[in-house]
Structures are given as structure tokens and as C-alpha cells.
C-alpha positions in Angstrom: -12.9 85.1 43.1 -14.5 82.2 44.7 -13.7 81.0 48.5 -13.9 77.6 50.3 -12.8 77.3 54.1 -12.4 74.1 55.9 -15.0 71.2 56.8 -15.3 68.4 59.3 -13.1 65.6 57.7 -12.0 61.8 57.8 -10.9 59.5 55.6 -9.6 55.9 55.9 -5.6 56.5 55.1 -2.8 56.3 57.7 -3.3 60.2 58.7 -6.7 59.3 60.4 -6.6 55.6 61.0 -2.5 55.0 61.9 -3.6 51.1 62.2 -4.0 50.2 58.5 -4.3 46.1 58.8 -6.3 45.3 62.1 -7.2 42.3 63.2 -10.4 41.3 64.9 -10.4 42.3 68.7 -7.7 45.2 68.2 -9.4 48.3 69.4 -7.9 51.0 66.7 -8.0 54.7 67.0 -9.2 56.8 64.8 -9.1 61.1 64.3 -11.6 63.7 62.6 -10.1 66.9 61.5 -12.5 70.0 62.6 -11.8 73.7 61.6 -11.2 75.5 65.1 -14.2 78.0 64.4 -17.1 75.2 63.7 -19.7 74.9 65.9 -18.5 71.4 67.2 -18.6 71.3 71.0 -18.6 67.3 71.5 -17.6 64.5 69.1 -18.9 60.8 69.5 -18.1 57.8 67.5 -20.8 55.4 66.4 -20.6 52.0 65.7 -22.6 48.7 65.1 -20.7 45.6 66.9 -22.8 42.9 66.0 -25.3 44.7 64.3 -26.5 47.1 67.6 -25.5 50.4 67.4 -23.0 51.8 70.2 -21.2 55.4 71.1 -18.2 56.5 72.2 -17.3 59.7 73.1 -14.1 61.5 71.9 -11.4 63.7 73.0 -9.6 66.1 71.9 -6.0 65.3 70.4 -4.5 68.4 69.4 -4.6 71.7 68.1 -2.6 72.2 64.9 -3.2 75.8 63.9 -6.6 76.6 63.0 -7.9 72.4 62.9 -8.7 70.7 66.1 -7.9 66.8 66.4 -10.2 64.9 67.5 -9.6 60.8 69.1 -11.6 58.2 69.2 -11.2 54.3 69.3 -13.0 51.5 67.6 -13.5 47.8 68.5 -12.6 45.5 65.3 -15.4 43.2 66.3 -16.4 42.4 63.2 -14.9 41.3 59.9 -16.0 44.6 58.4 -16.4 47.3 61.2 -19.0 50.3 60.6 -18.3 53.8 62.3 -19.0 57.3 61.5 -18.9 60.6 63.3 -21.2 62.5 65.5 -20.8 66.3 65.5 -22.3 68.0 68.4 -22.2 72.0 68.5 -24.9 74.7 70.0 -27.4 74.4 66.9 -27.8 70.7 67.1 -25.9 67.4 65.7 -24.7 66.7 62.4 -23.2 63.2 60.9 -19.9 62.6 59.1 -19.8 59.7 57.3 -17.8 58.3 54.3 -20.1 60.1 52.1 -19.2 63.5 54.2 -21.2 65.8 57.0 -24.9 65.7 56.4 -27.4 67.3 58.8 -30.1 64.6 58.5 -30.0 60.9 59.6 -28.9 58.5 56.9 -28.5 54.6 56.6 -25.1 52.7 57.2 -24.5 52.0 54.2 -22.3 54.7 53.4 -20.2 54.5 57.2 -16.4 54.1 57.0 -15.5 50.5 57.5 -12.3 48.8 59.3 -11.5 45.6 57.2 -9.8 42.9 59.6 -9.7 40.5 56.1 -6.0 39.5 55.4 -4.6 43.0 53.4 -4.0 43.4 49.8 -0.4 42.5 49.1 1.6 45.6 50.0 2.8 46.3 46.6 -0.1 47.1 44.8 -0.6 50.6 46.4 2.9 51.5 44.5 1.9 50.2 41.2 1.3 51.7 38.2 -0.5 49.6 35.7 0.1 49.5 32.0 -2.2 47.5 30.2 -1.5 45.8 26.9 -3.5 43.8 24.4 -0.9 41.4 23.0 -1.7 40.9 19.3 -1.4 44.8 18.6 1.4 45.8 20.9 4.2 44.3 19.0 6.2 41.8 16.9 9.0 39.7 17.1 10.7 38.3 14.3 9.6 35.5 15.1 6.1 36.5 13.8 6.5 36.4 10.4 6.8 32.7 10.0 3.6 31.8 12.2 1.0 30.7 9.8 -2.4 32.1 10.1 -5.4 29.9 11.7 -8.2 29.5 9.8 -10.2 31.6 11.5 -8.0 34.7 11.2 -7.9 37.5 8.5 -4.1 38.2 9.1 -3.2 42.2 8.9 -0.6 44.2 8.2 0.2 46.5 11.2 -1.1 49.7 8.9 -4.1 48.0 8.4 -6.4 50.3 9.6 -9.0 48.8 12.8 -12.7 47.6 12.6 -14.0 48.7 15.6 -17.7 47.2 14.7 -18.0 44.5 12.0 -18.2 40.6 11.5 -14.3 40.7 10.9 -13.9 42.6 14.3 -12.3 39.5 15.9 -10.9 38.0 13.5 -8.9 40.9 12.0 -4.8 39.8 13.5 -2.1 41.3 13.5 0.4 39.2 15.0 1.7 41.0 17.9 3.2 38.2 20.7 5.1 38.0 24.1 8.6 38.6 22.7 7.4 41.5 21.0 6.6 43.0 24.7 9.6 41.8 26.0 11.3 43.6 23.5 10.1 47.0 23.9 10.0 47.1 27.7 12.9 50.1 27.8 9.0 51.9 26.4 7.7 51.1 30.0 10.2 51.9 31.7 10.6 55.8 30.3 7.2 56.0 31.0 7.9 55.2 34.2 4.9 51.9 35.2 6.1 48.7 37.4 3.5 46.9 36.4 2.3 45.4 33.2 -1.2 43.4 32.8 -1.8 41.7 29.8 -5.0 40.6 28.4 -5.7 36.5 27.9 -2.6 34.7 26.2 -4.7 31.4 26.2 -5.2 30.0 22.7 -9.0 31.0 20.9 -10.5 31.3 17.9 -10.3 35.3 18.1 -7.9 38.0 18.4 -9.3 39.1 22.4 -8.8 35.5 23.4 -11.2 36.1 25.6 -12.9 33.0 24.4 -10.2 30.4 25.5 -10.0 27.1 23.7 -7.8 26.1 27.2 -6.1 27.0 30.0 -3.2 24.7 30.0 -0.7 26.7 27.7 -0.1 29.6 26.0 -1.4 30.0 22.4 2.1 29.4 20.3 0.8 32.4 17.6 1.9 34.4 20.8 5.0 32.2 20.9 3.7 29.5 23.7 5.0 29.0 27.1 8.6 29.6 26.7 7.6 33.4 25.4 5.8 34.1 28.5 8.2 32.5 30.6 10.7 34.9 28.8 8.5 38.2 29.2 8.2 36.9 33.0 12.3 37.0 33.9 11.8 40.0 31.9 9.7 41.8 34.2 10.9 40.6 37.2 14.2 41.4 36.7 13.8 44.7 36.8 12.1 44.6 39.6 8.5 44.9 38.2 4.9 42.7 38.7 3.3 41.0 35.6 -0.3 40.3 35.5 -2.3 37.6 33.6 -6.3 37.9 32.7 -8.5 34.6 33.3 -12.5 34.3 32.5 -14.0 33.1 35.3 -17.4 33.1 34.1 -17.3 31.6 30.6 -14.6 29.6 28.4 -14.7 29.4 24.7 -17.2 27.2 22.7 -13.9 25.2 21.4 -12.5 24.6 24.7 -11.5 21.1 25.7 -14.2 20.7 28.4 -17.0 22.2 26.9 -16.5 20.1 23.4 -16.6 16.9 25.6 -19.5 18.8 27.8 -21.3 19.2 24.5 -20.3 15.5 22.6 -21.9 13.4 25.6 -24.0 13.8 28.1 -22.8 11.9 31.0 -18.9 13.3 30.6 -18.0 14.5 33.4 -17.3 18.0 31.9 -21.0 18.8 31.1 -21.3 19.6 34.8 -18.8 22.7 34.3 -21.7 24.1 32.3 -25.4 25.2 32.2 -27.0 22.4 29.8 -31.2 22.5 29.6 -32.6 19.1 29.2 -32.5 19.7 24.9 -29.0 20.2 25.3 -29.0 24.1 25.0 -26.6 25.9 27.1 -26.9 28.9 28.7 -23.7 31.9 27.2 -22.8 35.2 28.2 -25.0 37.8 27.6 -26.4 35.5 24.6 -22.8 35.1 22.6 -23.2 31.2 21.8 -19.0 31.1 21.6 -19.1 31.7 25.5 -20.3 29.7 27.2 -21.0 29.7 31.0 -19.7 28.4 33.8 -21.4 26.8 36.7 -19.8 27.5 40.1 -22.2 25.2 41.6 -19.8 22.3 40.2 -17.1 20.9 42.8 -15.4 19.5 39.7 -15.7 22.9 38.3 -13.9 24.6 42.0 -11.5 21.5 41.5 -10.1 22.0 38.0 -10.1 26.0 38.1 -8.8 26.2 41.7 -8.0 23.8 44.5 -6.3 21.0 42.8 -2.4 21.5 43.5 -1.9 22.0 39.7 -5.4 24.4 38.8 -5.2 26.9 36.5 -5.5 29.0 38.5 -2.2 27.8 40.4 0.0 26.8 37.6 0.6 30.2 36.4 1.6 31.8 39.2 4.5 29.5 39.8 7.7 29.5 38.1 8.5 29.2 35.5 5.9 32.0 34.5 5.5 33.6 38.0 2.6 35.9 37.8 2.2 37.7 40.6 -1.8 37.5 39.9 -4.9 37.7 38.3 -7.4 40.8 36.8 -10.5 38.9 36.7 -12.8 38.7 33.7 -16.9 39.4 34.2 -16.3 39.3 37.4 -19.3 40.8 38.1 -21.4 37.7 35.9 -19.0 35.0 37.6 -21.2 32.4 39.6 -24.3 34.3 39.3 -27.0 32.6 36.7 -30.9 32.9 38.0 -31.6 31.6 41.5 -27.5 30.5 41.4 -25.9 33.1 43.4 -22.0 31.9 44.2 -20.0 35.3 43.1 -18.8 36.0 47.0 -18.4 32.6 47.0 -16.0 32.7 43.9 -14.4 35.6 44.6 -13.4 34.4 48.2 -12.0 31.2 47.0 -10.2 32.6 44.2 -8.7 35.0 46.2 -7.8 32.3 48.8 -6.3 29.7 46.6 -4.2 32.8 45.0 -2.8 34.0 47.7 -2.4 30.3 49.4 0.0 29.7 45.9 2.0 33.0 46.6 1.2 35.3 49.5 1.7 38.5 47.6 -0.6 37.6 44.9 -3.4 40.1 43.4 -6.4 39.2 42.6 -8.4 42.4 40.7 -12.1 42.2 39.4 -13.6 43.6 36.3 -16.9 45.3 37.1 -18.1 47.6 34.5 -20.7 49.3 36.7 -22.2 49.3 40.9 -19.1 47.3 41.9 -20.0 48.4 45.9 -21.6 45.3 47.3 -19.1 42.8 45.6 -15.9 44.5 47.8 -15.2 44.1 51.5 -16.1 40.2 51.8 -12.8 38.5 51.6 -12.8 38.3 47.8 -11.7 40.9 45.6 -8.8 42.9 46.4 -10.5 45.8 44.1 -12.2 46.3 41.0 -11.6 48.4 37.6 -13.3 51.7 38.7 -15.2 52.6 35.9 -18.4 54.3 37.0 -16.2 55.6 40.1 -13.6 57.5 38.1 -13.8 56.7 34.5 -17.5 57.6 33.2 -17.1 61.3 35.8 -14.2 62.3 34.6 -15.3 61.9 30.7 -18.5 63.1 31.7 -16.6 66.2 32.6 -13.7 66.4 29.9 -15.4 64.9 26.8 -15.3 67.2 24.0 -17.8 68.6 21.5 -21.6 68.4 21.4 -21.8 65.0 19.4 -22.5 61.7 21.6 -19.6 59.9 22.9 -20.4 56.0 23.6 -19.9 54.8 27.0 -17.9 51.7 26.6 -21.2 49.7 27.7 -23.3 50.7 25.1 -25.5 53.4 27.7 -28.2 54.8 25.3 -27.6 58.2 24.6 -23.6 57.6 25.5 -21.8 59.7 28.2 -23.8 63.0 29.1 -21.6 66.3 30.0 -21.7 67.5 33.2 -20.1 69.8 35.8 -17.9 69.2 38.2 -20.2 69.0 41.1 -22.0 66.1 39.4 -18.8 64.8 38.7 -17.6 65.1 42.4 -21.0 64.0 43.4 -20.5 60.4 41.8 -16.7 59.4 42.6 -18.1 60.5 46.2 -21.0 58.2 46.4 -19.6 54.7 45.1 -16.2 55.8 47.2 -18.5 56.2 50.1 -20.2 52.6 49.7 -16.6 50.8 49.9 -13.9 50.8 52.7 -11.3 52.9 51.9 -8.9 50.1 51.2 -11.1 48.3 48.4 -11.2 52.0 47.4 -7.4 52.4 46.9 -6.5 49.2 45.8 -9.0 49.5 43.0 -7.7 50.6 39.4 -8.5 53.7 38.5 -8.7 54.1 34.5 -8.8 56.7 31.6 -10.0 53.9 29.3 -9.5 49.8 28.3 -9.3 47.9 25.5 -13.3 47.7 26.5 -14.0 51.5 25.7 -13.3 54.5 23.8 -9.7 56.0 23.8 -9.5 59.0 26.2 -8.0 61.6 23.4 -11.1 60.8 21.4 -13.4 61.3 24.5 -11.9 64.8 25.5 -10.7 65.8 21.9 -7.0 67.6 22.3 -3.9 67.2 23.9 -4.7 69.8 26.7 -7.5 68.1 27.9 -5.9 64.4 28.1 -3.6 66.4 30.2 -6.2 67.5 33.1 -7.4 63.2 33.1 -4.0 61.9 33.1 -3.1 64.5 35.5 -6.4 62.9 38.0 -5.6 59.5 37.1 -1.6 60.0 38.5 -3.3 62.2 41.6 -6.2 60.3 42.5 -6.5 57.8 45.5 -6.3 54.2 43.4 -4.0 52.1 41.5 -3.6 54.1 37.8 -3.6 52.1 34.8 -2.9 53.2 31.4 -3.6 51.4 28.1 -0.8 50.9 25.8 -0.7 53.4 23.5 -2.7 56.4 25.5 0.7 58.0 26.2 1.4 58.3 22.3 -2.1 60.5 21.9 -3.9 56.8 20.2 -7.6 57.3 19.3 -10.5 55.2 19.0 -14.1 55.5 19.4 -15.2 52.1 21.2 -13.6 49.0 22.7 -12.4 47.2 19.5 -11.5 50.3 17.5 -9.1 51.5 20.3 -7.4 48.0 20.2 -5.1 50.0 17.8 -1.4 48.7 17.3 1.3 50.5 18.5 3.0 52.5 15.8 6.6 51.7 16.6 7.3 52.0 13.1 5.9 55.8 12.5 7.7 57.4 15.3 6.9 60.4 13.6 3.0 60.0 14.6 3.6 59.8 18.0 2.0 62.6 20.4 5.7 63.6 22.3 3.6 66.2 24.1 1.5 63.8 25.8 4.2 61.0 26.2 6.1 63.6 28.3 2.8 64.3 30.0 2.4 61.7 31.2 5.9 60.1 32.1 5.9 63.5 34.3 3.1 62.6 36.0 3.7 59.2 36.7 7.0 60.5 37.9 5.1 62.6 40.2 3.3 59.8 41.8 5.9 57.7 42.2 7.9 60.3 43.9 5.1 62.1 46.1 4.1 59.5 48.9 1.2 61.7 49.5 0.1 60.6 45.7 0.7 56.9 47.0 -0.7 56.6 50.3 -2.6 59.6 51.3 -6.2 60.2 52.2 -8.5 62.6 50.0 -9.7 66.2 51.2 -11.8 68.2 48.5 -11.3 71.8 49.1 -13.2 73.3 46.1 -15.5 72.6 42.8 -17.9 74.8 40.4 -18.5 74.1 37.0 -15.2 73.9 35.7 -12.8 73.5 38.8 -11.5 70.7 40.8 -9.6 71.2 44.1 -8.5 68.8 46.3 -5.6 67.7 48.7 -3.6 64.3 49.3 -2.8 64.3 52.9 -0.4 61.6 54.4 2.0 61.9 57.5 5.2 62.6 55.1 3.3 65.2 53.8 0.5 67.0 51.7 -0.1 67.5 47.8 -2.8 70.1 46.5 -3.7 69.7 43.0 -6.0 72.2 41.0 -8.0 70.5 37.7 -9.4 73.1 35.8 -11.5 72.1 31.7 -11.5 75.9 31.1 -10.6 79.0 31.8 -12.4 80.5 35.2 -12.4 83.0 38.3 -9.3 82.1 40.3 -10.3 80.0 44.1 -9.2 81.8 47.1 -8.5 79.1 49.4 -8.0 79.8 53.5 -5.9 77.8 56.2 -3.2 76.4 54.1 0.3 77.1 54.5 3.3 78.1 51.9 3.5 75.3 49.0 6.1 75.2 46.0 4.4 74.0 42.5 5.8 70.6 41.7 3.7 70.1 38.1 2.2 72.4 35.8 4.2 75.5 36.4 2.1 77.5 38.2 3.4 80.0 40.8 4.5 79.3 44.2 1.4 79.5 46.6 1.7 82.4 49.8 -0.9 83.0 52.0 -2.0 86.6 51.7 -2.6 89.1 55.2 -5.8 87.8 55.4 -4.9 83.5 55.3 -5.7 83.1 51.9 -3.5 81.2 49.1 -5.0 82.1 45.3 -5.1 79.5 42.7 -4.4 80.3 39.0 -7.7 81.1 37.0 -6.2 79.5 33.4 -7.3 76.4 31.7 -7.6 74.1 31.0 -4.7 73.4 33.6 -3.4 71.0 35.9 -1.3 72.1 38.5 0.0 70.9 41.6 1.9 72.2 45.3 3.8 70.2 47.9 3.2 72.5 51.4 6.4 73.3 52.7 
């Protein structure tokens, strides 16, 4: 059997920082957790008003079995306010930071941070996210009698997916709004409150990613009425809805780049990066894309601040989104020497939230997200080099490659769970925990392989559902994950639901996960609690969701192993998986189940 016992800890949830919105000039308090047998005589806090580091000393709280409470209090001086922990005892000083204790000085860089910026809209921490690529989720009978653009090769719902080919946008399918609308009861077994679509803008593909404009939506989906429909849809049963806008590029046949491109002196071609031939600078090359220039006030005007921007216009009724996942947000307003993405992101999120206070604004980052949070832009980012590469790394199945969804030579390398645990730790460290928690956490997008075909069975999905319903973060699933789809990269996993074929659906994993994301939704822990990890080896994940209504421990094994023998925690009742009850033995110690590959969790009693 293999033993942990406790370790200093703090983390940024309610538990250890009760003040969860301060302002600047609010002095907030703030607790550490130490195990009453450490050698910890003397606890200071450290922090860096105005750039100079300062100490405070400080006391002791309470005694709650065998872990001593320790209190200190911060100063909100700043907009974003560093602190970590110093650890006195007989054999010297140690630091606890965000990254944990370490016994050697380190940079600041991974502190924990109070953020006095106004908070993400209070909702978002109870979503769950269900993503959905509109021309293969679903028809409406309506469908049929849309005629086919020119540039389309129109499909037949069977007809199988290119994933990489010249015909890989242009393949069509015909999925549209009402066709959502129509299936929403789906959803709502599953159990999500929130749905996120991909663009709905007209283009001259099937991602729309390459919007021809941004003053309606494209009628093959059924125009503005449809999405106004799907809108009082969602709402009405009390749910958020989502749009997707690229803020770094429009489409080559959008209304302001053909004038940009037609004459010089329009008034458009300053929306764009035009060289003195007339070449324009794309994304990442792709001459359909081309990119915007933040450095335009016309530009900030039209997308923005006008009363009727884009930006604006759709989050208003009749359409009412309640915000936006940002596109490339990680390209947006940088181009050479140009460097406006904080820039961008803070007036996005400002004009957003001016239109409706609760509104979300989410960025797409596909890799080192950690200096774009924390600067009054952002609410979050989709966390894929935090959660999503780790946990394939540590699930995928098989010897053969599997392709990271950006292409990483050599695609996604296996490793164990200490590696694993070593990553989400380090870019968690290097955000505040609330950019942290309001960021999506993700098995897989439209932008990447499908999670069965990364981890290869049912049994294994189960183990990364089970961390993505678990794990501090917003959860997002993409349509069709639930029913067992498979894909090998982004645009072979943009597979169409098979509503038809009820018969090919995965029941197994649908239940799976509608249990789990029934477990969340019921375990405020799961919601709103911090993150304590108790355990890893190769194979094994242990950790514990601590919040004051109470405390979850979940066990993640890939395979079969030596069962953990874990001291100081009291009675807990299994609440998913099956396992036994957990009772502390004479000696202290609770014994977790040595199957696999498992997920199990315990609410202590």
C-alpha cells in the first residue's frame, strides 16, 4: 500500500480567502492549513504593495483535529495583489506559494493573487457548457428546401467526414438553429445550462469562421428569426446561450474587407493590414482570413463602442446572448511591433458587460494562456495545455501517435501522473485562482481529436469525464462526446449527431456522464471549492474539493494498482462509482480501492 499524510496548503476559494470580490483598499484575510505535527513554529505573509515586498505575521485561528489554522490579512492595494506564505519551523523556512511549498526561494510569478477587477458574472461558476457546431448538430424541416451555395458540396447526414482534404470545408450538411432548438430535451437529460455555439455569421465555409458579416445570421442556418427562436428557447428554461465572434480576422468576402480591398482610400482598408502593393497580412498565412488591425479607431468603433456594434447588437433582445467565447484570442491585436491584445481584451470585456452586466466574455488560447488573464480582460480562457493535453497525455490509449489538436510534432506523448499533475499545477499556479475557475475546462473541441479516440474505450472516457465534472473550472462538453463520437483531429470530430441511429449511440457513456454532471451540479464542493491533492504515482490521482458546505474526495485511477492509504480524514459515504464507504482504521487511515481503471468519489460525513 502506498501512504500520503497532509501538507501546508492554500488555495484561492472561499474556505481560505472568505472575501471572494475585493475591492482596492479592503484589507482581506486569508488562512493556511498546516498538519499539527509539521515543523511550523511561525507563519508570515508576504506581499508586494506597489512593487516592495512587505511581511506580516500570522496567528493562529484554530485547531480542527489534527490541522492548525493559520490568519493572516492582506491589503488590496493593487489591482492584482501578490502574496504567498512563509513557513518558519526549527530546521529553517520554507515558501508556499500557488505552485505549493518549496524549500528554496523562487520568483513571484507563481504567488496567489487577490483580483479587485469587477468579478466574472456570478453564473458562470454553475455552468456547464455544451458546445455545438451548428451545421452537424441537427436539422429542421426546414432544411431541406435551402438551396446549396456555390461553394458547398451538400451531404447527406451519413455521409461519412473528411477530416483533412480540399473538401474539408466545404463538405455541408445542413444542420441549423431550429434543429438545436428542437432537440434541447437532449441537453437537458444530460443535465448542461449552458449551450455555446460556434459562429452563425454567414461564410463561404461550413466553420463560419470566416465571416462574410456580422450584421445577421446566415439564412442556411435559418437567419435571425431562428436564433432569436433558439434564444427564448434557452432562456426559458432558465439556461445561458453563447455566441463565437473572431476578433482577429473576418472572411476574405466580408463587406469591409471587399471595399478594403476594391479602393484604397475607403475607409474600411484601415480595418486591415494592407503593404503598400496591396498585399494583406492573414492568419497564420490562410489568404481567406484576413487580419484585423486593432490600431484602427474605426476598427474599436464598428466592432465595439458604437451603441449598435456587433459586438452589442447580439446581446440584446431579441437574440439575448448572454456573451461571447472569443476566437484567436490569443492572435487578436498582436501583428509585429502592434501589441493591443490587453488592450482588446479589456475593451471587449468592458463594452460587454456595459451592454449587460452579467455578460461573459471567454478567450480561446490554444497554449501559455497565463500572462493574458488577470488584467481586466478575459474572464478565462479554454484550458487546453492546463487540463486537456495532461489528461490525454495520461489516458490516451495504445502506442501509436495521437495528434495534439495543434499539430505538436510527434502528437501527445504518454506520461504519468506526476507529469500530469506537474503541468495542471504550473499554468494553475501562474493565474489567480478566479481566472483559474472561470476558465473552461475541456475533454476536446471541434478544434481537436474526440476524447474516445484519444483514450480508446468506454472505461477510460469515464476517468476524463469523471476529472472534467470534478475539477476546479467551468466543464464543457462537445456535442456528441456523451454518445461515445470519434474522430481523430478537429474537422473529422465535427461528426453529425446520429439522431437517426439511436441504435449507435454509447448509452454507457451518455449515462456516464449525465451522472456526473449530476454530480457537480449537486455537490457545491464540485462548484465552488478549492483543490487539495492528497496523492499520485503512475497511475493514480487523489485529490479533495474543499468548500465551507462541505468536502468531496475523488480517486482517478488509468489501471489497476496498490490501494493509497490516506491519514487524517474522517468517515465519507461513496457518492459515484460504487466504491465502498470510507472508515478510518485504528491507526487514522482510510484505504482507497486498488481497481481500474476507476473513478470514484466520497462526500465526508
Amino acid at each position: 500500500m502506498s501512504t500520503y499524510r497532509p501538507a501546508p496548503h492554500h488555495d484561492g476559494s472561499a474556505r481560505y480567502v472568505p472575501e471572494q470580490a475585493p475591492e482596492i483598499g479592503d484589507t482581506v484575510p486569508v488562512l493556511v492549513r498546516v498538519p499539527a505535527g509539521a515543523d511550523i513554529r511561525q507563519v508570515h505573509v508576504r506581499t508586494t504593495p506597489d512593487g516592495e515586498p512587505r511581511f506580516a505575521e500570522a496567528t493562529v485561528d484554530c485547531t480542527d483535529g489534527d490541522t492548525v489554522w493559520w490568519r493572516a490579512r492582506v491589503e488590496v492595494r493593487n489591482p492584482v495583489t501578490n502574496y504567498r506564505f512563509m513557513l518558519t519551523g526549527r530546521r529553517g523556512r520554507r515558501w508556499l506559494n500557488a505552485a505549493g511549498p518549496v524549500d528554496h526561494d523562487v520568483p513571484d510569478n507563481a504567488d496567489f493573487r487577490l483580483v479587485a477587477h469587477d468579478p466574472p458574472p456570478a453564473w458562470a461558476r454553475d455552468a456547464v457548457i455544451y458546445q455545438i457546431f451548428p451545421d452537424r448538430f441537427a436539422r429542421s424541416a426546414a432544411a431541406a428546401s435551402r438551396p446549396a451555395p456555390d461553394w458547398a458540396i451538400p451531404c447527406d447526414w451519413d455521409t461519412p467526414v473528411v477530416g483533412r482534404g480540399p473538401e474539408t470545408p466545404y463538405q455541408l450538411y445542413g444542420g441549423d438553429l431550429d434543429g438545436i432548438t428542437a432537440h434541447l430535451d437532449h441537453l437537458d437529460r444530460l443535465g448542461v445550462n449552458t449551450v455555446y455555439l460556434t459562429p452563425v455569421f454567414p461564410a463561404r465555409s461550413n466553420h463560419r469562421y470566416d465571416a462574410a458579416s456580422f450584421d445577421h445570421v446566415d439564412p442556411l442556418l435559418g437567419g435571425d428569426a431562428a436564433l432569436a427562436r433558439l434564444a427564448d428557447a434557452v432562456h426559458a428554461r432558465g439556461w445561458r446561450l453563447l455566441g463565437d465572434i473572431t476578433s482577429n480576422h473576418t472572411g476574405e468576402g466580408h463587406e469591409w474587407f471587399t471595399s478594403a480591398r476594391a479602393d484604397p482610400h475607403a475607409p474600411e482598408r484601415e480595418l486591415y493590414y494592407f503593404d503598400a502593393d496591396g498585399d494583406y497580412e492573414s492568419w497564420n498565412g490562410v489568404r481567406s482570413l484576413p487580419k484585423l488591425n486593432w490600431g484602427s479607431a474605426e476598427l474599436r468603433r464598428r466592432f465595439a463602442t458604437d451603441p449598435d456594434s456587433l459586438l452589442r447588437r447580439w446581446l440584446r433582445p431579441p437574440y439575448g446572448l448572454d456573451g461571447w467565447r472569443v476566437d484567436v484570442a490569443n492572435m487578436t491585436g498582436r501583428r509585429g511591433a502592434d501589441a493591443y491584445t490587453y488592450e482588446v481584451a479589456a475593451l471587449l470585456r468592458a463594452v460587454a458587460t456595459d451592454t449587460r452586466p452579467d455578460a461573459l466574455v471567454m478567450a480561446e488560447h490554444g497554449h501559455d494562456h497565463t500572462g493574458d488573464l488577470d488584467r481586466n480582460g478575459w474572464h478565462g480562457t479554454m484550458n487546453y495545455v492546463g487540463f486537456t493535453d495532461p489528461v490525454w497525455s495520461w489516458l490516451r490509449a495504445g502506442d501509436d501517435p495521437v495528434p495534439n489538436f495543434l499539430g505538436t510534432p510527434g502528437g501527445v506523448v504518454r506520461r504519468d501522473a506526476d507529469a500530469v499533475l506537474a503541468t495542471m499545477n504550473t499554468y494553475r499556479s501562474l493565474v489567480s485562482w478566479r481566472s483559474y475557475t472561470h476558465s473552461w475546462q475541456l475533454l476536446g473541441s471541434h478544434d481537436s481529436a474526440r476524447i474516445r479516440t484519444v483514450v480508446g474505450d468506454a472505461a477510460r472516457q469515464e476517468v476524463a469525464a469523471g476529472l472534467l465534472a470534478t475539477m476546479p473550472g467551468t466543464p464543457m462538453v462537445f456535442a456528441g462526446d456523451e454518445l461515445g463520437l470519434t474522430g481523430t483531429n478537429g474537422e473529422g470530430s465535427r461528426t453529425p449527431m446520429p439522431w437517426h441511429r439511436p441504435e449507435t449511440w454509447d448509452s454507457r457513456t451518455f449515462e456516464t456522464y449525465r451522472a456526473l454532471i449530476a454530480l457537480r451540479r449537486t455537490e457545491p464542493a464540485l462548484r465552488h471549492g478549492g483543490l487539495r491533492w492528497l496523492y499520485a504515482d503512475a497511475d493514480t490521482l487523489v485529490f479533495a474539493r474543499e468548500a465551507v458546505e462541505g468536502t468531496v474526495l475523488v480517486l482517478a485511477r488509468r489501471a489497476p494498482g496498490s490501494p493509497v492509504r490516506l491519514t487524517g480524514l474522517p468517515p465519507a459515504e461513496n457518492v459515484y462509482g460504487g466504491a465502498p464507504a470510507l472508515r478510518p482504521a485504528a491507526d487514522g487511515t482510510v484505504t482507497l480501492p486498488g481497481d481500474g481503471p476507476t473513478f470514484q468519489g466520497w462526500r465526508f460525513a
